[in-house]
C-alpha positions, 0 to 999 in steps of 0.5 A, spaced: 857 816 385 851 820 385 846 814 389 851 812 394 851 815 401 857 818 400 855 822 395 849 824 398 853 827 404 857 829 399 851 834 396 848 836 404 855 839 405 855 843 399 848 845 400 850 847 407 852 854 409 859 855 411 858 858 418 854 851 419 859 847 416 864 850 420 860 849 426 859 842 424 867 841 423 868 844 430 863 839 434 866 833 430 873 836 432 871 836 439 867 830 439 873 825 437 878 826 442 872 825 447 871 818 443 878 817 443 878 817 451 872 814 453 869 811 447 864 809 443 859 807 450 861 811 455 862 818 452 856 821 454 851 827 449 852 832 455 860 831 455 861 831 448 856 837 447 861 841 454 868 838 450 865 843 443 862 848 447 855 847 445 849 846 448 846 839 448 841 843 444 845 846 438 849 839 438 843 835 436 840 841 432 847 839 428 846 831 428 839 829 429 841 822 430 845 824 437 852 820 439 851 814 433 851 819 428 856 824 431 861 818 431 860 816 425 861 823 422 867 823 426 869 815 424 868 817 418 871 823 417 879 821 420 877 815 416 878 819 410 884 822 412 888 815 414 885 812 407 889 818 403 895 817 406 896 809 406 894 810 399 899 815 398 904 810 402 903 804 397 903 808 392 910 812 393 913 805 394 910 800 389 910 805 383 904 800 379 909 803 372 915 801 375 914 794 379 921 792 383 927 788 381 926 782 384 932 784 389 929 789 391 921 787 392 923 785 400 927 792 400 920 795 398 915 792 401 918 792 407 918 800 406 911 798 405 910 796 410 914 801 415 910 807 411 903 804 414 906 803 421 909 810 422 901 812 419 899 809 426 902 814 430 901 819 425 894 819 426 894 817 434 887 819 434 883 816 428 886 809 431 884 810 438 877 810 436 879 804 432 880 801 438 874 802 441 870 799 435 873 793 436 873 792 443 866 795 443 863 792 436 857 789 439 855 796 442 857 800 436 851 801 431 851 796 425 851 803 420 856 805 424 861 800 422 859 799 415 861 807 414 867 806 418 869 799 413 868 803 406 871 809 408 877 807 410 879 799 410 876 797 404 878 801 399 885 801 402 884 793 402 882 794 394 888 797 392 893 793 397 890 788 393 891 791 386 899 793 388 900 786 389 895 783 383 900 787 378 907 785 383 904 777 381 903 779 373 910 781 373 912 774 376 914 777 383 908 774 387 905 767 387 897 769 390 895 762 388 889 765 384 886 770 391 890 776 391 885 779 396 887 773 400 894 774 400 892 782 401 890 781 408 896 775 410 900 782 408 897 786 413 895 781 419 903 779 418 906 786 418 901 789 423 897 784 428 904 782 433 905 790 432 898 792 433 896 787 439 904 789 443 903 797 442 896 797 443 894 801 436 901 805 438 899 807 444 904 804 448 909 805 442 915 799 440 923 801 441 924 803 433 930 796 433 924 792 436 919 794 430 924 794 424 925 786 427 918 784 426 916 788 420 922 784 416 920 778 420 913 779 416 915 780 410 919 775 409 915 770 412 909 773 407 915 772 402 916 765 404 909 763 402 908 768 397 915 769 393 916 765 387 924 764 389 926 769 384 932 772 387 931 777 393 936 782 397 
């Protein structure tokens, strides 16, 4: 761990005082929600310095590289913080010790996959910079990008990837020797429609209409995936 970036950043905040650190920690705060209303282009240093009630001085004394590293700090950090609880999430439904009867994998997995919506609304304001990345990518910074991707999609896509590797050793799941494939088919089938319609949960779902197309996910994910096993 000790060459990768994260490790790195890792070591400056051990190595930084508290009062800095809290100070930091403050800017960020502040920072998010000011990124999260106008995003990455239109936010401007002078309105995210005024939001944590700092000068612009003090705000770069605290991140040198201005607005890209602030963004990244902040992207970074609630990316963390959604990282954690989708694991924790997957975790509590596909015990990797106990795989489900076969009657009980769609049960399961479309608890799964109602665990990962309820997290959209619970951390409302790490996906509205979610969506001001995409709508931005080409004016987001490529390193930017890169932190926000290893810090959160990445190692979630890995163990999504795994759970459902183990539920294919257990004869639950036929991935047709690409798992990673059929990891990202799961995701883009219980959350695309429900993403585009809710606008990252901004505009959220009636609870009957989201249950309809998280099942409608999942059996369609089931359809291509299952190996005809009985199911609930």
């Amino acid at each position: 761990m000790g060459g990768t970036d994260e490790a790195r950043r890792e070591e400056a905040r051990c190595e930084m005082s508290p009062r800095k650190l809290r100070k930091q920690q403050d800017i960020a705060n502040a920072a998010c929600a000011v990124f999260g209303r106008e995003g990455y282009a239109r936010a401007s240093v002078d309105a995210l310095a005024a939001a944590a009630g700092v000068s612009t001085r003090t705000l770069y004394n605290h991140f040198p590289g201005g607005k890209a590293q602030l963004f990244q700090a902040v992207v970074t950090w609630t990316s963390g913080e959604v990282r954690d609880a989708q694991l924790a999430c997957l975790r509590a439904t596909l015990d990797p010790e106990h795989p489900p009867r076969p009657e009980d994998l769609e049960r399961d997995l479309v608890a799964l996959a109602r665990g990962l919506i309820r997290l959209m609304a619970e951390y409302a304001y790490h996906f509205a910079l979610v969506r001001h990345i995409h709508a931005e990518a080409d004016h987001v910074p490529p390193e930017v990008l890169t932190a926000w991707h290893e810090a959160g999609p990445a190692p979630v896509g890995r163990a999504l990837t795994e759970a459902l590797a183990r539920l294919a050793d257990a004869g639950l799941l036929d991935l047709h020797d690409d798992a990673a494939l059929a990891a990202g088919h799961f995701t883009a089938l219980i959350s695309h429609t429900i993403t585009q319609f809710t606008h990252y949960g901004v505009l959220p779902l009636p609870t009957a209409e989201q249950d309809r197309l998280i099942r409608g996910g999942v059996s369609a994910f089931l359809r291509a995936y299952g190996t005809g096993l009985p199911r609930a």
